[in-house]
N, C-alpha and C positions, 0 to 999 in steps of 0.2 A: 307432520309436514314441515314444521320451523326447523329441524334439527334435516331432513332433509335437504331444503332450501340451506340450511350452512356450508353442509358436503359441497355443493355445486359452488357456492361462494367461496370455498375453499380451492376447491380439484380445478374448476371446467375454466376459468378466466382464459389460461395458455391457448385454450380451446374455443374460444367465443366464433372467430369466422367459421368454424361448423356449425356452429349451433344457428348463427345469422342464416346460413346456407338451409340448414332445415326445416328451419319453422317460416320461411319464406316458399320452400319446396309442398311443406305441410299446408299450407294455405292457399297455393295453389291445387294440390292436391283435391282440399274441401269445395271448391266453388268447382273445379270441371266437375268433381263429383253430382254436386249439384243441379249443373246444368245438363248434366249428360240425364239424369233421372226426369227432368223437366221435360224431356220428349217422351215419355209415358202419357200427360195428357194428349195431345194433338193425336199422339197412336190411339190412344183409347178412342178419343171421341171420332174419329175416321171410323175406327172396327164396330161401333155402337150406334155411329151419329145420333151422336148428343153433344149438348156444348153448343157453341160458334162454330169451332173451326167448319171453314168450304162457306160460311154465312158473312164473314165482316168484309168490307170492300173502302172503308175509309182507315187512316194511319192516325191516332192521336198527340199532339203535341206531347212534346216531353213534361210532368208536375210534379215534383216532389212530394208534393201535398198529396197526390194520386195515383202516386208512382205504382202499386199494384196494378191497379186497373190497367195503365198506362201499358205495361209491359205486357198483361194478358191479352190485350186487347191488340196491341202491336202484333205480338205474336200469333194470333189466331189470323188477322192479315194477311201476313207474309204463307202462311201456309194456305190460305183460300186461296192467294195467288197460283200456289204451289198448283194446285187440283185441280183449277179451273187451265192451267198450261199444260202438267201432265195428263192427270188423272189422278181420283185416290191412292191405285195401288202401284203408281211408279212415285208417287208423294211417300207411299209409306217406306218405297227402297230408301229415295232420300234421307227420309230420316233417321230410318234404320243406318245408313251409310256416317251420316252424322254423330249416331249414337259410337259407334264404332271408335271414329275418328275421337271421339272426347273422353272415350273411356281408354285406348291408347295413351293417349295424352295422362290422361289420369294415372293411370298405370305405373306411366315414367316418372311422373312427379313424385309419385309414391315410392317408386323404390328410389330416388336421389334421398329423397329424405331421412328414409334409414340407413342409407349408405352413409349418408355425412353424420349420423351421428356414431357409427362405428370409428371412428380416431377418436371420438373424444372417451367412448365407454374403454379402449384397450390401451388409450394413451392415460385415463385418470388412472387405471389400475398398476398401468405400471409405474407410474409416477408416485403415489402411493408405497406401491414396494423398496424404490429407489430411497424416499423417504425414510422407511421402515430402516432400511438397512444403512445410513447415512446417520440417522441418530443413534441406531445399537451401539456401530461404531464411536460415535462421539462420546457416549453416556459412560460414568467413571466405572472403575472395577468395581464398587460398592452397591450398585443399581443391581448386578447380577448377583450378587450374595445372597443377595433377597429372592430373587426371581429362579423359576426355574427355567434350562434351558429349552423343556419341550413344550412348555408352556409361548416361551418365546417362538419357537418353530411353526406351533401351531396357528401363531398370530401373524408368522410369514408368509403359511399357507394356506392352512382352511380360513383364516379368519378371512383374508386378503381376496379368495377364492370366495369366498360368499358376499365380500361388499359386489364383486362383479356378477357374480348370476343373481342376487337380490337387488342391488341399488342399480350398480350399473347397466346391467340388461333392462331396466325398468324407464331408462331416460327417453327411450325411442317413443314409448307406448306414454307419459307424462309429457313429452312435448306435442306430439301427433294428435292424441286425443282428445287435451282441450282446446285446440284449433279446431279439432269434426266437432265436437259437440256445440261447441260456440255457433259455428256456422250453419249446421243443422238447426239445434235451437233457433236462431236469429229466422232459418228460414220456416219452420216450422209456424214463429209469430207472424210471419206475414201472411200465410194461410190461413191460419184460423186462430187470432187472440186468444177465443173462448173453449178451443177444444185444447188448446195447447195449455194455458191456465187450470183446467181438468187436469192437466195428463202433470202437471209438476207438484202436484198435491201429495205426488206419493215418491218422488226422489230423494225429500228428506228422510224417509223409514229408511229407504235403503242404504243409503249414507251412512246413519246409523247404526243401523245393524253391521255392516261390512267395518265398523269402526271401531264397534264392543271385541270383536274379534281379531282385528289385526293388534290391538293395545296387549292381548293376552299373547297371542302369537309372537311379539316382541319379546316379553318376559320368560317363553321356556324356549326361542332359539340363544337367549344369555347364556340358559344352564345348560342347554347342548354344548356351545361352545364349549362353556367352560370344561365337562367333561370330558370333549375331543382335544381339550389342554392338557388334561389327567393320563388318556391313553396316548397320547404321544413321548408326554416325560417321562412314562412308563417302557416305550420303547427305545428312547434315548439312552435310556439307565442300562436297560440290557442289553444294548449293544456297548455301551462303555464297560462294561461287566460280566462280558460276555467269557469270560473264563473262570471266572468264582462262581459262577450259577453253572459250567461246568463240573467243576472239581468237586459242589458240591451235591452232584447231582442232583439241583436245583430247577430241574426243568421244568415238570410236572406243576411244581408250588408256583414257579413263575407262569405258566401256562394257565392259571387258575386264577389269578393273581388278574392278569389282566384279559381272561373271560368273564371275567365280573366289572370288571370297566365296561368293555367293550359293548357287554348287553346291558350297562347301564346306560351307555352312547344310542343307544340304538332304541331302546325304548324311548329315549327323550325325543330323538331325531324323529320317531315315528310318530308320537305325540303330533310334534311340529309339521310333519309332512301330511297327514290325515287333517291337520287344520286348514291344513292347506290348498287342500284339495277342495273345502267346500266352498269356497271362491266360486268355482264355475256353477256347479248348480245351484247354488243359491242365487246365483245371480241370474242365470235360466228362468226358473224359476217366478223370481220377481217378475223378471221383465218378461214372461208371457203373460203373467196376470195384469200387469200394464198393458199390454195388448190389447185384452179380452175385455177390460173396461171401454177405454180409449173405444176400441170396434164399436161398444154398443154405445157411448154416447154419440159419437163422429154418424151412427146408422142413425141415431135419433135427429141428429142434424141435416143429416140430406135428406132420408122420409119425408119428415113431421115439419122444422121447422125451413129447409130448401137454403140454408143459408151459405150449403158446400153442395159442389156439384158431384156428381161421381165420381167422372173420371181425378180433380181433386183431390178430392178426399179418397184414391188410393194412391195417389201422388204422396198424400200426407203419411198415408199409412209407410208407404216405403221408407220416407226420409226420418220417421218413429224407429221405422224398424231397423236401419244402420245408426241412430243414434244409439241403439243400444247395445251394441260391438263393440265401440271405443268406450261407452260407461262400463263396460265388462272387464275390459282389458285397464281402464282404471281403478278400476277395483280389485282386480288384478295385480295392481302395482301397491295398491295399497295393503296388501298380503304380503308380499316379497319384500314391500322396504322396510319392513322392520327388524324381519332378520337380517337386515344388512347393517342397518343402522345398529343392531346388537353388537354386531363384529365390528363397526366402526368404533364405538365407543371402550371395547379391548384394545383396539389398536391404538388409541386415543391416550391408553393408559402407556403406552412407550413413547409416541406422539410427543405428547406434552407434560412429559415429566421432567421435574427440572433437575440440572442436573450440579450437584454440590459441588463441582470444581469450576469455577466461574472465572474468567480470564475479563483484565481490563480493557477502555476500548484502547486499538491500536495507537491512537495518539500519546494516551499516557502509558505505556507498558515502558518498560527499560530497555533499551537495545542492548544484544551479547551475543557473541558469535563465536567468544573463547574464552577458557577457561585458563584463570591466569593465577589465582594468588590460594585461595582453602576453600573449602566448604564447614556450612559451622551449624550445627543442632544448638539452637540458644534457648534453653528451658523448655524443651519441647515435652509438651502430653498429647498424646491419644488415646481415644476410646470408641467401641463397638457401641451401640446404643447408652448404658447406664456403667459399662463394665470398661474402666480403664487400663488398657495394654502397656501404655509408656507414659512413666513420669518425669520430671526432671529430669531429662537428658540433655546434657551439653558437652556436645564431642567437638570438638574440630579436625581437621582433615587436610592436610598441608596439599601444594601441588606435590604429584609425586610421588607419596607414600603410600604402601598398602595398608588398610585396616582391617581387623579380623574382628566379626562379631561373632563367638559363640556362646551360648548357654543351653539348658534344658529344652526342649521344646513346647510350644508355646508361651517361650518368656517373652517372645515379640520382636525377636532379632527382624523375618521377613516383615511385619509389618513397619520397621525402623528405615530398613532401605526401601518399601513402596512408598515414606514419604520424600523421598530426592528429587525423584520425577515427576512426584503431585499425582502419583494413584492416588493419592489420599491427601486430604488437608489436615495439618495438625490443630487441636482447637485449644490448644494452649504453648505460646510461645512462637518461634518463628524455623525456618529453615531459610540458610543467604549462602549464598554460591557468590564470591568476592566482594562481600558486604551488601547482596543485592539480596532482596526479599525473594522466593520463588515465585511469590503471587504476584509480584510486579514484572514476570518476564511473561510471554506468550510461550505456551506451551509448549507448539511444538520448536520454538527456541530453546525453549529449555533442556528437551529432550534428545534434538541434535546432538546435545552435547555428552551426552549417557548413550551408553550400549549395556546391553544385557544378555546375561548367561545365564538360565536357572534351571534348577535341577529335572526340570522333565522341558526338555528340547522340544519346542513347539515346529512343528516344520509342515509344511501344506501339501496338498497331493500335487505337485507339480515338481519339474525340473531342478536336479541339482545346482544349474545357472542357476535356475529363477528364485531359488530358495536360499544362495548364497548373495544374490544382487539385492533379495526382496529388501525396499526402505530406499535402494540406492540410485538414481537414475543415471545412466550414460554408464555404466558400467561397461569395460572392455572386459575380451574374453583373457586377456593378458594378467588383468588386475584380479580377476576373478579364481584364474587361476595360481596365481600368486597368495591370495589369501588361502586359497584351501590344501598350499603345499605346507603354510605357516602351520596352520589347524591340524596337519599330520593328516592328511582327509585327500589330498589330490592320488595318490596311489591306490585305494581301493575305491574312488570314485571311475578312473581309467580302467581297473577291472570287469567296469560294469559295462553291457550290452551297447548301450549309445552315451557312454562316456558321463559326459555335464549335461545329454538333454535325456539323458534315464531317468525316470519319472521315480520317487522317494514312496509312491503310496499313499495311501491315506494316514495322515497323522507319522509320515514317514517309516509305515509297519515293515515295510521292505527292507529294515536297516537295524543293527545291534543298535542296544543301548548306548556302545562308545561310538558307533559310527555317526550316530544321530547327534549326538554333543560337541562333536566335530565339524558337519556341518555349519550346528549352530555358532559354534566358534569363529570358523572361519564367516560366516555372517559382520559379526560385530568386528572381525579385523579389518573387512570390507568398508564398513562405516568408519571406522577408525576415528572414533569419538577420546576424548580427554581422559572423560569420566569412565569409569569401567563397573559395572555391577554385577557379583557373581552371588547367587544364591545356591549353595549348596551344590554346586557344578560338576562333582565327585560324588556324592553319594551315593549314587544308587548303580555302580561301575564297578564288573569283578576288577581284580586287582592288575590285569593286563591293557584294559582298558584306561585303567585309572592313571596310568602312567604313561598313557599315549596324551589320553586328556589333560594332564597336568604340565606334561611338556608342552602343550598346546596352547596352554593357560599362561603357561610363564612367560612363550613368544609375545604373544596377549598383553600382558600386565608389562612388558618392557615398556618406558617414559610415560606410564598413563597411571595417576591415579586410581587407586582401585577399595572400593569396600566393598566386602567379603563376607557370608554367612557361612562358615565350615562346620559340617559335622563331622569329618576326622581331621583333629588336630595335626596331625602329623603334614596337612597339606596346608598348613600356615605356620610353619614354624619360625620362618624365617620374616613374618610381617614387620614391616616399625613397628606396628602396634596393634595389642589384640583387649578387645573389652568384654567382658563377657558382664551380661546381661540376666539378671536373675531376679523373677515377678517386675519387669518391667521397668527396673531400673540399672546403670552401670555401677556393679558392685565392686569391678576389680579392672585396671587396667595398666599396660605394660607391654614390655615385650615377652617371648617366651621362658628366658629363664629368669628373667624378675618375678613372673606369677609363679613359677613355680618355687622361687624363693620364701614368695607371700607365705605359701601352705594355706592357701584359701579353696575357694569355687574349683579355679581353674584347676590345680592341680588334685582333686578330686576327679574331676571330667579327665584328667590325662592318665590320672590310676585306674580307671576303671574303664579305657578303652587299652589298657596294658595286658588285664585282665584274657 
């Protein structure tokens, strides 16, 4: 329940005038309940005559100290009144007329009260989601190394999907319930102390029990999830893969692959769901046998000792037997929130993880809006966990100049340029952009000032506009156009169907490899940043595209700074300067035909793409 109680202290605050609005709705609710059920005596004892009523003919002062009497006695009054002006059976219309009228009322209070707490259960969940996807965004490219993606998916959807059908669909029935029960109870004590002290001798078993169970219940909807993390990454993979698990007629093993998830998913969830289930009748159960006690001491009471009247004591029984609805449906809630509270504390692990690129507060960061004099690697190292990629690097980088990083793969060329823009922190040395530290500027200052080009063109299922502006706000369709005639990209963008609002596809499927590169080029001419970063922006281009993309490039790299990751030499020939990189440090650098003066690295790498 504490970890509960936090959720709310977390999510519902935005939300409190509902929740004021409910549990005032829900309170009203419980007393017309109340009172509406309190005309069962004066009907019984009319249909039976027994009791007072049609007998009292004096009104008693109001006593605190006597207040039952007081009210019983008032009330049997007003109703002799009643009998002795009608008659019994136009008294009973009335109060049957009465009953009507309070249970209306009742009705409507009842449904206000679940109605207002729907904004805060569809507003926590989405606000939750918004969350989710507000830190993805935020968290460095390093968080996701680790993670996988349909692991993450899973916790956008089913996890997110189960804090609402388990915690949040649970608030109506957590706020409502201890209002009826309180007030039931409360009215139940004024009836009868002694039968009612009886009858709560056995709510701590049930407690109990319903308690042993929900703790278990919590621990296999964890492994559920966790599993429905397993089949989703599993689905994610084959759809990113979805052409090598053709080619190699791969179906069948992937079909197997993950029907063995699937009925792993499924037997856990069944587990979870069959436990689930015993909520109701166990709780049935109990609470007839609470009943069936209660009945024969409450009979021993009116028989033997006369201390309840009849009509009473099925007053009591009634207002027993709706307290045991809302203890159902609390018990009830205490089954369902802990599968929520499972899924909470997955999402808990995106939540509140911290995240290793840490920005100063805005007071002290350094202001920069342009890039004016070098960029400079001063004895920079990195590493993946224990295993380090860059050591002693110290490059500088004039305004102006291109620089070519190649070597071997995996020597760390892209890890070297993901530290410019602070993907990454180096944890030895510094990176300064005109003597300035990166970690003393605001990020996305920083990043203003860098554009990027890398080897697989990331482009979203929307609009060639939207996918050429995407980053840039107030974009015209002039300037938009203008960059993508730079990018060699406005001629076969005009080919297409509705021009700049033809939609690119998913992951831009709709479009060749150079068309896509193109795009993304004319992107970054849109931004038209200082800094230029190209990772490998050619590679993966037959040799007609490579040449549309490279003229592209060059429009590109005119008056801007640029470092470069090339894996064919021949499209950096002409750099200031090219370093090539080898086990993570600069072994050789120059321009092109000084390295290949060297007779080092480089010209190896240039003999054998001659080859």
């Amino acid at each position: 329940m504490r970890e509960f109680i936090n959720i709310l202290l977390r999510f519902v605050p935005p939300y409190k005038r509902y929740l004021v609005m409910s549990v005032v709705f829900n309170i009203l609710s419980a007393v017309l309940n109340i009172f509406s059920f309190a005309t069962l005596v004066p009907i019984l004892q009319i249909l039976f005559e027994t009791g007072d009523a049609g007998r009292v003919t004096t009104l008693m002062p109001w006593d605190w100290s006597n207040a039952k009497e007081v009210v019983s006695n008032n009330a049997d009054y007003y109703v002799t009144w009643l009998i002795n002006e009608v008659g019994p059976t136009s008294t009973l219309l009335f109060i049957g007329l009465f009953l009507s009228f309070a249970t209306f009322l009742k009705t409507g209070a009842y449904f206000l009260s679940s109605a207002t707490i729907i904004p805060i259960r569809t507003g926590v969940v989405r606000d939750i989601r918004n969350m989710l996807y507000a830190k993805i965004t935020s968290l460095p490219l390093g968080f996701f190394s680790e993670e996988r993606k349909g692991d993450i998916i899973a916790r956008m959807s089913g996890d997110v999907q189960e804090i609402e059908y388990s915690v949040m669909s649970s608030l109506d029935m957590l706020f409502k319930n201890p209002i009826l029960i309180i007030a039931y109870f409360t009215t139940l004590v004024v009836i009868s102390w002694q039968l009612t002290l009886f009858t709560i001798l056995f709510v701590p078993l049930m407690a109990w029990m319903m308690g042993a169970i929900g703790k278990k219940l919590k621990a296999q909807s964890t492994l559920a999830q966790s599993i429905w993390s397993d089949t989703m990454s599993q689905v994610e993979e084959t759809l990113s893969g979805l052409r090598i698990v053709k080619a190699f007629c791969a179906e069948g093993k992937m079909n197997r692959r993950f029907d063995r998830i699937n009925t792993n998913y499924r037997n856990n969830i069944m587990r979870v769901n069959i436990r689930q289930q015993l909520a109701h009748p166990m709780s049935e159960f109990l609470g007839t046998v609470m009943i069936v006690i209660v009945l024969w001491f409450g009979g021993v009471l009116v028989l033997k000792g006369h201390t309840l009247s009849g009509p009473t004591f099925i007053y009591y029984m009634v207002i027993l037997y709706s307290i045991l609805q809302p203890l159902k449906d609390f018990s009830r809630a205490g089954y369902n929130i802990p599968k929520g509270l499972a899924s909470m504390e997955r999402i808990d692990k995106i939540l509140l993880a911290e995240s290793a690129i840490t920005e100063l507060p805005e007071e002290k960061r350094e202001k920069k809006t342009s890039f004016d004099h070098e960029i400079e690697l001063r004895n920079v190292g990195f590493r993946y966990d224990e295993k380090w990629v860059l050591r002693n690097i110290n490059l500088t980088i004039r305004k102006g100049q291109t620089v070519a990083l190649v070597g071997q793969s995996g020597s760390g060329k892209s890890t070297l340029l993901d530290l410019i823009p602070r993907y990454y922190d180096v944890q030895e040395g510094e990176v300064l952009i005109d003597g300035i530290n990166v970690k003393n500027l605001g990020i996305h200052d920083l990043r203003q000032l860098i554009g990027n080009v890398n080897q697989e063109a990331i482009l979203f299922n929307d609009s060639f506009r939207n996918n050429i502006s995407f980053g840039v706000d107030n974009a015209t369709q002039q300037d938009i156009e203008e960059a993508a005639r730079i990018a060699n990209a406005h001629e076969f963008i005009m080919q297409t169907e509705q021009g700049y609002d033809t939609s690119v596809g998913d992951r831009g499927g709709r479009l060749s490899g150079g068309q896509r590169q193109r795009i993304s080029i004319a992107r970054a001419i849109l931004k038209n940043p200082p800094i230029l970063i190209l990772d490998e922006a050619t590679s993966a281009l037959d040799t007609e595209s490579e040449r549309l993309v490279q003229d592209a490039l060059e429009r590109l790299m005119k008056t801007r700074t640029t470092v470069a990751v090339a894996h064919r030499l021949s499209t950096i020939k002409n750099a200031d300067m090219i370093c090539v990189i080898h086990d993570g440090e600069i072994v050789e650098r120059g321009t092109h035909a000084e390295l290949l003066a060297i007779d080092g690295y480089y010209r190896k790498l240039n003999d054998m793409q001659k080859l």
